[in-house]
PDB file of the backbone (N, CA, C, O) and the ligand in Angstrom, with CONECT records:
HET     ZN  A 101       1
ATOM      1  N   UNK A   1      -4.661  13.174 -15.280  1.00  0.00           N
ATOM      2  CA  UNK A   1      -3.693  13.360 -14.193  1.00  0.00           C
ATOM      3  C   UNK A   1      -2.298  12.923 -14.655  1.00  0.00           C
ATOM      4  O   UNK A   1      -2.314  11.746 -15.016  1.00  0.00           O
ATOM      5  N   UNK A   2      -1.185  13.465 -14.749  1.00  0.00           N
ATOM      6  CA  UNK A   2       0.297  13.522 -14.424  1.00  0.00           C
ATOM      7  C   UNK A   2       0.815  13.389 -13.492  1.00  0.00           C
ATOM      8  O   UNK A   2       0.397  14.084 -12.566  1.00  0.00           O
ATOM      9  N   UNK A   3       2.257  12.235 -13.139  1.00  0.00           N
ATOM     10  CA  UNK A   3       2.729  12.215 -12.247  1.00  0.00           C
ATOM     11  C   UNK A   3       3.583  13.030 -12.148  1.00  0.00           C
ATOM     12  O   UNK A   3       4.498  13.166 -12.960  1.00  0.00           O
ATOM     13  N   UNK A   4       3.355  13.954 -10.749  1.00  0.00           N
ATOM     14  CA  UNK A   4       3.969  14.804 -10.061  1.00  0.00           C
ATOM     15  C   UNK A   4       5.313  14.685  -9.889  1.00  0.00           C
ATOM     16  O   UNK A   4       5.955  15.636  -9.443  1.00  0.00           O
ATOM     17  N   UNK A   5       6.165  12.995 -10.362  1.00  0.00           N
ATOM     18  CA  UNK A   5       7.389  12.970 -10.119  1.00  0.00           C
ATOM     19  C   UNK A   5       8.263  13.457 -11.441  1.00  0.00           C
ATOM     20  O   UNK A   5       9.257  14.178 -11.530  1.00  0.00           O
ATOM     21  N   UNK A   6       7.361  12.661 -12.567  1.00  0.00           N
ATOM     22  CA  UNK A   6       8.536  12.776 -13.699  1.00  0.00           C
ATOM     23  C   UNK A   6       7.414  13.086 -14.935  1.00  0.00           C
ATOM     24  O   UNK A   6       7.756  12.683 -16.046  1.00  0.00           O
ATOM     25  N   UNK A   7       6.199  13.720 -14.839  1.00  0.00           N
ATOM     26  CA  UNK A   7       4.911  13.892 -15.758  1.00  0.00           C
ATOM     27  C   UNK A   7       4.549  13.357 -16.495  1.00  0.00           C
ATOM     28  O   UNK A   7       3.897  13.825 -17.427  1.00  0.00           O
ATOM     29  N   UNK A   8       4.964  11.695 -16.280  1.00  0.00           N
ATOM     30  CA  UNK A   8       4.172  10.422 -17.099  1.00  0.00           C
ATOM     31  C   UNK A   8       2.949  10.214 -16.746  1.00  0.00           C
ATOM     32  O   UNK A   8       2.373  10.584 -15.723  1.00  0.00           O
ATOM     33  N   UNK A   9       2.482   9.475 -17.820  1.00  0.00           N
ATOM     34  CA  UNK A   9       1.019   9.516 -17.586  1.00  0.00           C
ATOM     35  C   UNK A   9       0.648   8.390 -16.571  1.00  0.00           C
ATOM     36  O   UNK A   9       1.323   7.361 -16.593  1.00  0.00           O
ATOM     37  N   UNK A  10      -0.367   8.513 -15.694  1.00  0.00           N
ATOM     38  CA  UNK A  10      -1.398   7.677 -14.892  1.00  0.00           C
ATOM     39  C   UNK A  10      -2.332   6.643 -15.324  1.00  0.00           C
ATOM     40  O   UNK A  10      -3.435   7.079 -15.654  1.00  0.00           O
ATOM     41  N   UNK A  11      -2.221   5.792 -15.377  1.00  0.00           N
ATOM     42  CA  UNK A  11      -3.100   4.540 -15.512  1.00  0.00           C
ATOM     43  C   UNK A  11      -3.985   4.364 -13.719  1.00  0.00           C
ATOM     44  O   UNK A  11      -3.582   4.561 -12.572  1.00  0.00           O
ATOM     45  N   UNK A  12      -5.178   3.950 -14.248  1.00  0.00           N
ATOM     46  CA  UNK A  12      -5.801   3.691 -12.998  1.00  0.00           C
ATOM     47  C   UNK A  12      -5.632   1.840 -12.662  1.00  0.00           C
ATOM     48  O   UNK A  12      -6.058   1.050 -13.504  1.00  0.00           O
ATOM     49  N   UNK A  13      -5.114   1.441 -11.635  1.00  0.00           N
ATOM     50  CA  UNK A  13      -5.786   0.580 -11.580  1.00  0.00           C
ATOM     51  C   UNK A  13      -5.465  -0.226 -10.304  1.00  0.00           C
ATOM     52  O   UNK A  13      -4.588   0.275  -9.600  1.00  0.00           O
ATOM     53  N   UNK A  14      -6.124  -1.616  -9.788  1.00  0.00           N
ATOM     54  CA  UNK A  14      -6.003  -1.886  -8.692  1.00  0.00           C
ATOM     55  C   UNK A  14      -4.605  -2.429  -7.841  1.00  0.00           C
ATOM     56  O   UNK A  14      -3.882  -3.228  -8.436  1.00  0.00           O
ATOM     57  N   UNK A  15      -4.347  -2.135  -6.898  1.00  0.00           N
ATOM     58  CA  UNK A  15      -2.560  -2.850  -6.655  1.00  0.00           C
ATOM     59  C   UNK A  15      -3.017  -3.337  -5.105  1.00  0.00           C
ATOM     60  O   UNK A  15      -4.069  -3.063  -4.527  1.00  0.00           O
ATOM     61  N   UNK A  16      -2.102  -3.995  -4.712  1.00  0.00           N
ATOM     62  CA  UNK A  16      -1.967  -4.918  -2.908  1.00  0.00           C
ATOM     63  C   UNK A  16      -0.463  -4.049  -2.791  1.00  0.00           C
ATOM     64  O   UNK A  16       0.510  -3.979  -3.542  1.00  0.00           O
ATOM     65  N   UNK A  17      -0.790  -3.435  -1.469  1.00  0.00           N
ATOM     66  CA  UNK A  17       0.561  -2.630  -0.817  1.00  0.00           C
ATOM     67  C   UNK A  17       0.761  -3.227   0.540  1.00  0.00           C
ATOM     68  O   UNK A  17      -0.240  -3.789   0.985  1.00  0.00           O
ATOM     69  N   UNK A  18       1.586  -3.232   1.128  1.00  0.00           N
ATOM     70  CA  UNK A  18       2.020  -3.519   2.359  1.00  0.00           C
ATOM     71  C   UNK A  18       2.189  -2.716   3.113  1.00  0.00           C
ATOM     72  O   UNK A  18       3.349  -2.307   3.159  1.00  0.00           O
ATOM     73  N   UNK A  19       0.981  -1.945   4.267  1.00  0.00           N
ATOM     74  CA  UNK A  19       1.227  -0.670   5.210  1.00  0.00           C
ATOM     75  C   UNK A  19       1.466  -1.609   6.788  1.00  0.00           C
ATOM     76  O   UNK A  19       1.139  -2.641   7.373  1.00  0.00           O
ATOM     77  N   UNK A  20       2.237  -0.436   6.897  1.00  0.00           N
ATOM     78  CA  UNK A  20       3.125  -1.009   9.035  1.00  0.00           C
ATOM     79  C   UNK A  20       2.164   0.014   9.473  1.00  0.00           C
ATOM     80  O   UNK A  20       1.741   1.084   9.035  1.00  0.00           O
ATOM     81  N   UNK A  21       1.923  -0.962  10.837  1.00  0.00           N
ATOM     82  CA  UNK A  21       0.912  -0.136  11.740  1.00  0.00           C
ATOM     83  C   UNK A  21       1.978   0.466  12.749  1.00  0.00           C
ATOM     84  O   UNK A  21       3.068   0.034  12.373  1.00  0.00           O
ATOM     85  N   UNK A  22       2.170   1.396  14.034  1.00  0.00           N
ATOM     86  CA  UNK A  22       3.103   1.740  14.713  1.00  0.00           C
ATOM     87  C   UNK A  22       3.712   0.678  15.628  1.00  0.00           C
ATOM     88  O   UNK A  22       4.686   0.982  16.316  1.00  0.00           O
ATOM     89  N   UNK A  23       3.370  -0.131  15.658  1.00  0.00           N
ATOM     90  CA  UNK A  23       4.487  -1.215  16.217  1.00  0.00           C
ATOM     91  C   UNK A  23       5.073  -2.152  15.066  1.00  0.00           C
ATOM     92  O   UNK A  23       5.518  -3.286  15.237  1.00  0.00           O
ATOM     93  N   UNK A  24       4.991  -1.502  13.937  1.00  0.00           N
ATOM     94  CA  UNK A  24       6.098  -2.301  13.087  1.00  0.00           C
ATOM     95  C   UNK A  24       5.165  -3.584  12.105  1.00  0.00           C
ATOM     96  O   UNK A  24       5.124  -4.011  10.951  1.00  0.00           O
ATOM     97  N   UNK A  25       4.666  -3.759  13.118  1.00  0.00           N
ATOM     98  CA  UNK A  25       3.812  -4.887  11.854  1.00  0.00           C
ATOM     99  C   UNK A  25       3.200  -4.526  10.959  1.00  0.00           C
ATOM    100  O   UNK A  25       2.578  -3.470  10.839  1.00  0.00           O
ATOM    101  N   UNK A  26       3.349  -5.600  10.047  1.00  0.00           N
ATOM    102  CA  UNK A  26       2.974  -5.002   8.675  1.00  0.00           C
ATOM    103  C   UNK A  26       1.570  -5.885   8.099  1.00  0.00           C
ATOM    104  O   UNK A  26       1.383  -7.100   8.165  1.00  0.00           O
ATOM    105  N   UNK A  27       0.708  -4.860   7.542  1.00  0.00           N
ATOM    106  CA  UNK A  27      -0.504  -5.543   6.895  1.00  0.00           C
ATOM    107  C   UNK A  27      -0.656  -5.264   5.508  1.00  0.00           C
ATOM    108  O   UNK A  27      -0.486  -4.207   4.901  1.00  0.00           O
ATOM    109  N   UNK A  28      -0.983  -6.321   5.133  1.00  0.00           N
ATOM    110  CA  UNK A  28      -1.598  -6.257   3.068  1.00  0.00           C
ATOM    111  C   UNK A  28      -2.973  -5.844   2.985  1.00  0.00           C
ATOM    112  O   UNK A  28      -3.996  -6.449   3.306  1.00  0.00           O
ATOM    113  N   UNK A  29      -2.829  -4.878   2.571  1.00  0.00           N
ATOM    114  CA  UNK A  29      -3.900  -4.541   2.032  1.00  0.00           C
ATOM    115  C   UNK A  29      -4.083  -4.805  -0.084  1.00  0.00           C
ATOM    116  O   UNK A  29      -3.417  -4.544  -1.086  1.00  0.00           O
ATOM    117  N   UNK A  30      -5.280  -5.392   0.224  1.00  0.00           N
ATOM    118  CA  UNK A  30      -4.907  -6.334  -1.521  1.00  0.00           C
ATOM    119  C   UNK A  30      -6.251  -5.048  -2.678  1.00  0.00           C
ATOM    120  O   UNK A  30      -7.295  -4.719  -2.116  1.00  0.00           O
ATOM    121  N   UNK A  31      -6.087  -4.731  -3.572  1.00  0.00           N
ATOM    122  CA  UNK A  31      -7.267  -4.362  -4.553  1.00  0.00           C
ATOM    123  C   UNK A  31      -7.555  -2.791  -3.820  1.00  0.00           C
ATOM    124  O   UNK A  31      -8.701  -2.343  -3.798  1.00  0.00           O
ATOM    125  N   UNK A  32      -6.516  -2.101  -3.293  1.00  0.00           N
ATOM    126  CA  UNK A  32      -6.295  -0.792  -3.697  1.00  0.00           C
ATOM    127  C   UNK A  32      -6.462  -0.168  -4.752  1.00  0.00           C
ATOM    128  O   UNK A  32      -5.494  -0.071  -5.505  1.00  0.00           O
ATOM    129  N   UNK A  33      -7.894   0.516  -5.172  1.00  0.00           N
ATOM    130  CA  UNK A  33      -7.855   1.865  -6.081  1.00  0.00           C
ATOM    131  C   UNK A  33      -6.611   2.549  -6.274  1.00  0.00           C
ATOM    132  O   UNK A  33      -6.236   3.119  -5.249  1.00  0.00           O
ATOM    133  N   UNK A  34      -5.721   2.694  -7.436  1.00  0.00           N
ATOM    134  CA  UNK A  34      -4.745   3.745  -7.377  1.00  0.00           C
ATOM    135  C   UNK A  34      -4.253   4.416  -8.796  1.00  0.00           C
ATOM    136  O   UNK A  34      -4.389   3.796  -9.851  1.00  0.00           O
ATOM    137  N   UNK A  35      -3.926   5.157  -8.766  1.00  0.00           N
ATOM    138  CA  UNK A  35      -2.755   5.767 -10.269  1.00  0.00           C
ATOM    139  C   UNK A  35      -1.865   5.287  -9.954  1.00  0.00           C
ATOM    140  O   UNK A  35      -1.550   5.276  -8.764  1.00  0.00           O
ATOM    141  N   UNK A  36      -0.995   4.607 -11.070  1.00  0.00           N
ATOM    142  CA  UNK A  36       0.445   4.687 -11.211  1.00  0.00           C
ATOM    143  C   UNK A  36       1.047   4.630 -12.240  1.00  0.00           C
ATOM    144  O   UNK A  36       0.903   3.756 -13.096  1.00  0.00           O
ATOM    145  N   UNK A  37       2.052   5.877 -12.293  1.00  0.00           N
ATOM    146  CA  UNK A  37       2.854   5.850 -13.029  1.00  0.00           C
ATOM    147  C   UNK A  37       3.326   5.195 -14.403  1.00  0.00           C
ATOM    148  O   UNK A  37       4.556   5.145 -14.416  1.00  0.00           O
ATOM    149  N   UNK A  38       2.962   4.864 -15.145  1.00  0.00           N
ATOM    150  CA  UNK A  38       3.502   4.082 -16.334  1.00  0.00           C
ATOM    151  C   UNK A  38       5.143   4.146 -16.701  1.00  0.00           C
ATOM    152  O   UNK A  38       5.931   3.284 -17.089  1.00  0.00           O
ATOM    153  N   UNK A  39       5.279   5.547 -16.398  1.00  0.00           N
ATOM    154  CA  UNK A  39       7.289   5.570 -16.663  1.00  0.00           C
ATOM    155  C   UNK A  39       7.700   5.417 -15.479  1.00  0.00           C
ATOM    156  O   UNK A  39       8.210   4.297 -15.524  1.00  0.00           O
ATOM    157  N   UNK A  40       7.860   5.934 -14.076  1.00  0.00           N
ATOM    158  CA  UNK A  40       8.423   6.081 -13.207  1.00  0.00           C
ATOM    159  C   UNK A  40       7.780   4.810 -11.903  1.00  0.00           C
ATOM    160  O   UNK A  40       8.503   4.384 -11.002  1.00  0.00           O
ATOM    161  N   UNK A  41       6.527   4.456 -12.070  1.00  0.00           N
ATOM    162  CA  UNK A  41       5.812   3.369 -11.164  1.00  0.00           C
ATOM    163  C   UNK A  41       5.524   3.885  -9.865  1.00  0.00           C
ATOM    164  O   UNK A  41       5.282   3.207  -8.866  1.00  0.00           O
ATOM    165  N   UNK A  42       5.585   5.713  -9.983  1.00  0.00           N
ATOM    166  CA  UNK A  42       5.102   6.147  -8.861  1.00  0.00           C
ATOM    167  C   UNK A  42       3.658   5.803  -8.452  1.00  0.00           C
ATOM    168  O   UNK A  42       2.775   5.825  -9.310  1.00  0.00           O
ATOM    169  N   UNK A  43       3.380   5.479  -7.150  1.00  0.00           N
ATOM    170  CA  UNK A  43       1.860   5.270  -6.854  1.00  0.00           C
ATOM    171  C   UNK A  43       1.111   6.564  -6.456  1.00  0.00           C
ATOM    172  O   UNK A  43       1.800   7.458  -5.964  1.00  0.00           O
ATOM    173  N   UNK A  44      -0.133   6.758  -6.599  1.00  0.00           N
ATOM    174  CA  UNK A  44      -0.825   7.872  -6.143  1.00  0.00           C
ATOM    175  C   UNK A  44      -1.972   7.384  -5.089  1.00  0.00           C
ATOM    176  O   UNK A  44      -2.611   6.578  -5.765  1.00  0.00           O
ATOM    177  N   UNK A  45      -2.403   7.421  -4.172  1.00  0.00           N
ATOM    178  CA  UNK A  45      -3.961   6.813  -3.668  1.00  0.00           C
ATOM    179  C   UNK A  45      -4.836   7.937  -3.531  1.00  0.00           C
ATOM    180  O   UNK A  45      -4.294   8.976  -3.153  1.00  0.00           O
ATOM    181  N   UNK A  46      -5.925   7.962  -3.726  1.00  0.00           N
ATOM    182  CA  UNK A  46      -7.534   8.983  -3.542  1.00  0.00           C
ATOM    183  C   UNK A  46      -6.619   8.996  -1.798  1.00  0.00           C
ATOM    184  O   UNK A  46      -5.850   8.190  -1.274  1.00  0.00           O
ATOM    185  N   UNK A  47      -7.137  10.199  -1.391  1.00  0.00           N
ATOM    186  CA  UNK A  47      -7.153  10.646   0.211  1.00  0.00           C
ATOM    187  C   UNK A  47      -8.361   9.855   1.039  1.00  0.00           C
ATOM    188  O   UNK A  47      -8.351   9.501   2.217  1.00  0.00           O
ATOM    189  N   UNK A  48      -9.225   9.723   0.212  1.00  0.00           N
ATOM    190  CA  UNK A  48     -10.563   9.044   1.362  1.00  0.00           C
ATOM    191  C   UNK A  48      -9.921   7.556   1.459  1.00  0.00           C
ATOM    192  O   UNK A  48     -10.009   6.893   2.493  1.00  0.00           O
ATOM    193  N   UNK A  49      -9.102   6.977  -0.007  1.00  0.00           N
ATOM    194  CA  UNK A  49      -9.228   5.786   0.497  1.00  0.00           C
ATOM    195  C   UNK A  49      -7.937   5.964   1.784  1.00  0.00           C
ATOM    196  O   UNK A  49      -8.316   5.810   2.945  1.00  0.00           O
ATOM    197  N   UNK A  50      -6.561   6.260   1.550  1.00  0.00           N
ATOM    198  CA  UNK A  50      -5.637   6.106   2.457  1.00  0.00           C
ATOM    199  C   UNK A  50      -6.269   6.442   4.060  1.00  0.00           C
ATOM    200  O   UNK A  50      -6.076   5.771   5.073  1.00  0.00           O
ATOM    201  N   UNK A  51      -7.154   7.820   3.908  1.00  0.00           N
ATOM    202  CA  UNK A  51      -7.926   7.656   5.472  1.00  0.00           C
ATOM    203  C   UNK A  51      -8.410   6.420   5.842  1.00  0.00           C
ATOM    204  O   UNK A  51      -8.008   6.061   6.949  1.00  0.00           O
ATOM    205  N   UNK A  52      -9.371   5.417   5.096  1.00  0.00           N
ATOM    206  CA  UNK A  52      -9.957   4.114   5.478  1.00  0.00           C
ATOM    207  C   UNK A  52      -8.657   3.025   5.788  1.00  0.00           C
ATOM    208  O   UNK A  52      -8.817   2.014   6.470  1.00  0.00           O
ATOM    209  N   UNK A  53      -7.328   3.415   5.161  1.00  0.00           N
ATOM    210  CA  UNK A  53      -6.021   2.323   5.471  1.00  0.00           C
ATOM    211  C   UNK A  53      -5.588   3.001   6.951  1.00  0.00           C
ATOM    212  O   UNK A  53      -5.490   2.335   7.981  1.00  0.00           O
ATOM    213  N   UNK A  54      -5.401   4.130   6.882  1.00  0.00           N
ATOM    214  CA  UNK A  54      -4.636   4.834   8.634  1.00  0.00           C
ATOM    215  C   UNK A  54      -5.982   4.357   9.385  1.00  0.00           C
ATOM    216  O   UNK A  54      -5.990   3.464  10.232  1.00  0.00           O
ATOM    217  N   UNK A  55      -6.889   4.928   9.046  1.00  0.00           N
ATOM    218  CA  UNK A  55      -8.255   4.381  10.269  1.00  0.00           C
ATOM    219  C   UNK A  55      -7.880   3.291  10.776  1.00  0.00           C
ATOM    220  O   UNK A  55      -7.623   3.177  11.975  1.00  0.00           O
ATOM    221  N   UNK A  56      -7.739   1.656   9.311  1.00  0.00           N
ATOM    222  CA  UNK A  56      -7.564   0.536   9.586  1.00  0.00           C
ATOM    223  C   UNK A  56      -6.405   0.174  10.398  1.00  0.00           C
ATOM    224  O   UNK A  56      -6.637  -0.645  11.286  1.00  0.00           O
ATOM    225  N   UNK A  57      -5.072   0.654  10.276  1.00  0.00           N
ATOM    226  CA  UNK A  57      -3.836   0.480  10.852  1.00  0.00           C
ATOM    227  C   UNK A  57      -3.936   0.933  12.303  1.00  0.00           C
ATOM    228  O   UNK A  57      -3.316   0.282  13.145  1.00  0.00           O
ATOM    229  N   UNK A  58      -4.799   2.193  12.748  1.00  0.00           N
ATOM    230  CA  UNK A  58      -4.755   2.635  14.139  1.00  0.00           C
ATOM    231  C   UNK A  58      -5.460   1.453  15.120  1.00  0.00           C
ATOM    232  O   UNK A  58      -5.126   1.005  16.217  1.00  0.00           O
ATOM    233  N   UNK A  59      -6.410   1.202  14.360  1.00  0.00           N
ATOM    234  CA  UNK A  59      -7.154  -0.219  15.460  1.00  0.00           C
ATOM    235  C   UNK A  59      -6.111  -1.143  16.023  1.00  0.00           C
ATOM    236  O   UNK A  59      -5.147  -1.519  15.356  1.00  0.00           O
ATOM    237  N   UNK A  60      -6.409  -1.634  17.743  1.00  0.00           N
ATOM    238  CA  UNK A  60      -5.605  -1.928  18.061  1.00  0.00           C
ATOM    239  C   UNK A  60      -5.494  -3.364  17.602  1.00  0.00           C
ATOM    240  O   UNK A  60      -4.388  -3.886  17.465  1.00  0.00           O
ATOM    241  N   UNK A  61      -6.820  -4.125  17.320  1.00  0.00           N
ATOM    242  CA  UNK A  61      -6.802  -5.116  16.554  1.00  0.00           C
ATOM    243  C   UNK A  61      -7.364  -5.440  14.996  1.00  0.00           C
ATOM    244  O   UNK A  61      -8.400  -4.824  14.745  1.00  0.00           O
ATOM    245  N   UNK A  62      -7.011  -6.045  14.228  1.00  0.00           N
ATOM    246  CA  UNK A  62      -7.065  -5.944  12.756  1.00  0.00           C
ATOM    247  C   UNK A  62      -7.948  -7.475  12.394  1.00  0.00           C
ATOM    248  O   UNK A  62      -7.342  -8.535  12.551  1.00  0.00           O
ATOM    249  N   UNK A  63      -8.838  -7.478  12.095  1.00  0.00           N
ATOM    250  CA  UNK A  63      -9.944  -8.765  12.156  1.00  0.00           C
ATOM    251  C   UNK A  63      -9.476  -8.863  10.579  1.00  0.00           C
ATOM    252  O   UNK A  63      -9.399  -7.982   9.722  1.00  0.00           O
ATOM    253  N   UNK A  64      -9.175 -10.359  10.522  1.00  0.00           N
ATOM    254  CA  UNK A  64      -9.245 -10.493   8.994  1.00  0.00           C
ATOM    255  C   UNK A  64      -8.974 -12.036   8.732  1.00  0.00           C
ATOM    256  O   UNK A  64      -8.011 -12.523   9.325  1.00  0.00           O
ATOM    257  N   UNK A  65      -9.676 -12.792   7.959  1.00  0.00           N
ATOM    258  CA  UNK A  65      -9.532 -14.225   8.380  1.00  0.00           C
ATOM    259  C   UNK A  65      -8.502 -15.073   7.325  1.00  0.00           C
ATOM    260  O   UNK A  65      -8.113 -16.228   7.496  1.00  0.00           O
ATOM    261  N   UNK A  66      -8.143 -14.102   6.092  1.00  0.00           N
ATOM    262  CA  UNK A  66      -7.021 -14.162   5.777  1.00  0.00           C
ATOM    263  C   UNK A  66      -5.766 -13.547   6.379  1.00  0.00           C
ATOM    264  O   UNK A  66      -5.623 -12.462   6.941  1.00  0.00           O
ATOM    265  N   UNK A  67      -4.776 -14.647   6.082  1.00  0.00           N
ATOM    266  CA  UNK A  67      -2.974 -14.217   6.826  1.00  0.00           C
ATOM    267  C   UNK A  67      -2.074 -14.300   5.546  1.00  0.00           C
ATOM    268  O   UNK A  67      -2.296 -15.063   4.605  1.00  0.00           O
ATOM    269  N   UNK A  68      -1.454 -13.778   5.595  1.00  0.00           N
ATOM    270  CA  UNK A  68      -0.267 -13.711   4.817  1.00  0.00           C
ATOM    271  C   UNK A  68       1.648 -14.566   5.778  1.00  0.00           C
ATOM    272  O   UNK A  68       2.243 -14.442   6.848  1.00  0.00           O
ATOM    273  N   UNK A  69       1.767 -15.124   4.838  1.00  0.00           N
ATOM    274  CA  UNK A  69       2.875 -15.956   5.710  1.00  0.00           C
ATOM    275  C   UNK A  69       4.285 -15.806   4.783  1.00  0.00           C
ATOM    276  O   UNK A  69       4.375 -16.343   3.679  1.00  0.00           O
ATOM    277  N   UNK A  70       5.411 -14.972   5.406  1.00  0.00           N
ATOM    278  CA  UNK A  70       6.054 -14.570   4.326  1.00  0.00           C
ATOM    279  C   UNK A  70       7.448 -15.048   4.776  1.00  0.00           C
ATOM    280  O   UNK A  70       7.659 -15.331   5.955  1.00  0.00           O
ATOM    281  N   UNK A  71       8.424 -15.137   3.799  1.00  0.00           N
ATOM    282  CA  UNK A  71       9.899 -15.999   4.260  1.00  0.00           C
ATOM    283  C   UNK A  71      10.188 -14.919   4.715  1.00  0.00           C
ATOM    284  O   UNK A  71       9.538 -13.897   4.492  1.00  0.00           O
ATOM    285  N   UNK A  72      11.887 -15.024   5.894  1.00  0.00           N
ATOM    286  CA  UNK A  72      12.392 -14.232   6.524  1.00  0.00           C
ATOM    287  C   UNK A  72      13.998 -14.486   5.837  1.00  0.00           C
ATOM    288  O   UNK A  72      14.462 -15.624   5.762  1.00  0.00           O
ATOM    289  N   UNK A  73      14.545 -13.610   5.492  1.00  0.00           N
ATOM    290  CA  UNK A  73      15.539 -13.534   4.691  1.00  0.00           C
ATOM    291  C   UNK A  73      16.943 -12.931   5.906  1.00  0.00           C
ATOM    292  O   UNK A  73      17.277 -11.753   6.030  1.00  0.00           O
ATOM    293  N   UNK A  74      17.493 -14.006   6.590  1.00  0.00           N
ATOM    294  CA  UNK A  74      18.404 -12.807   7.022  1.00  0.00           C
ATOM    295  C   UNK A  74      20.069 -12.131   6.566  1.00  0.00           C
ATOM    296  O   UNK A  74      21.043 -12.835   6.835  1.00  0.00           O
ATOM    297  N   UNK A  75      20.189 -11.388   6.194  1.00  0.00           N
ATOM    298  CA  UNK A  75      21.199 -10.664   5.572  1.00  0.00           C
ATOM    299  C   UNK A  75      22.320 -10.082   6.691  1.00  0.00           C
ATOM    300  O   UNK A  75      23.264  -9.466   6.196  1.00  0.00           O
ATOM    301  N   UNK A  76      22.307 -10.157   7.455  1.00  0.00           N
ATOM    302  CA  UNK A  76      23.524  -9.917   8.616  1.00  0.00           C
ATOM    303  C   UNK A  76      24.919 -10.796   8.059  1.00  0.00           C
ATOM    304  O   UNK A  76      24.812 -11.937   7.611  1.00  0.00           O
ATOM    305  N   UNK A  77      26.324 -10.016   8.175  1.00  0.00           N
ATOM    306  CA  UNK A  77      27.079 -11.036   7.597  1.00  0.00           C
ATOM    307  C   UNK A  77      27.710 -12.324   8.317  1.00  0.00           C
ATOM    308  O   UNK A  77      28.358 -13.141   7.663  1.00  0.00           O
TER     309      UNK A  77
HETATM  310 ZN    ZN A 101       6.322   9.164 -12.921  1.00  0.00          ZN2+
END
């Protein structure tokens, strides 16, 4: 497989992404299956898995007994 952006080659391997559910909050998902990019660091995901992340994001609640606790940076001048 070639990336579709700039036709570098694909390495497989696992990554943690950060998907927002529709009210904005955001969840980690950690040890994502994926291609990416070696020149450009484009990501690719399998379709079955991203269905199992939208499935996960539509629930209205997200069970998980790990949290992630992240600084808030504010940039307003
Ligand atoms: Zn690329």
């Amino acid at each position: 497989m070639k990336c579709f952006e700039c036709g570098g080659e694909m390495i497989n391997k696992n990554d943690g992404i950060v998907f927002y559910k529709k009210d904005k909050s955001p969840v980690y998902f950690e040890d994502i299956p994926l291609n990416e990019c070696v020149q450009c660091g484009e990501k690719y995901i399998d379709g079955h898995v991203t269905e199992k992340i939208s499935n996960i994001l539509k629930a209205d609640k997200i069970e998980s007994e790990r949290h992630l606790v992240i600084p808030i940076i504010s940039m307003a001048a």
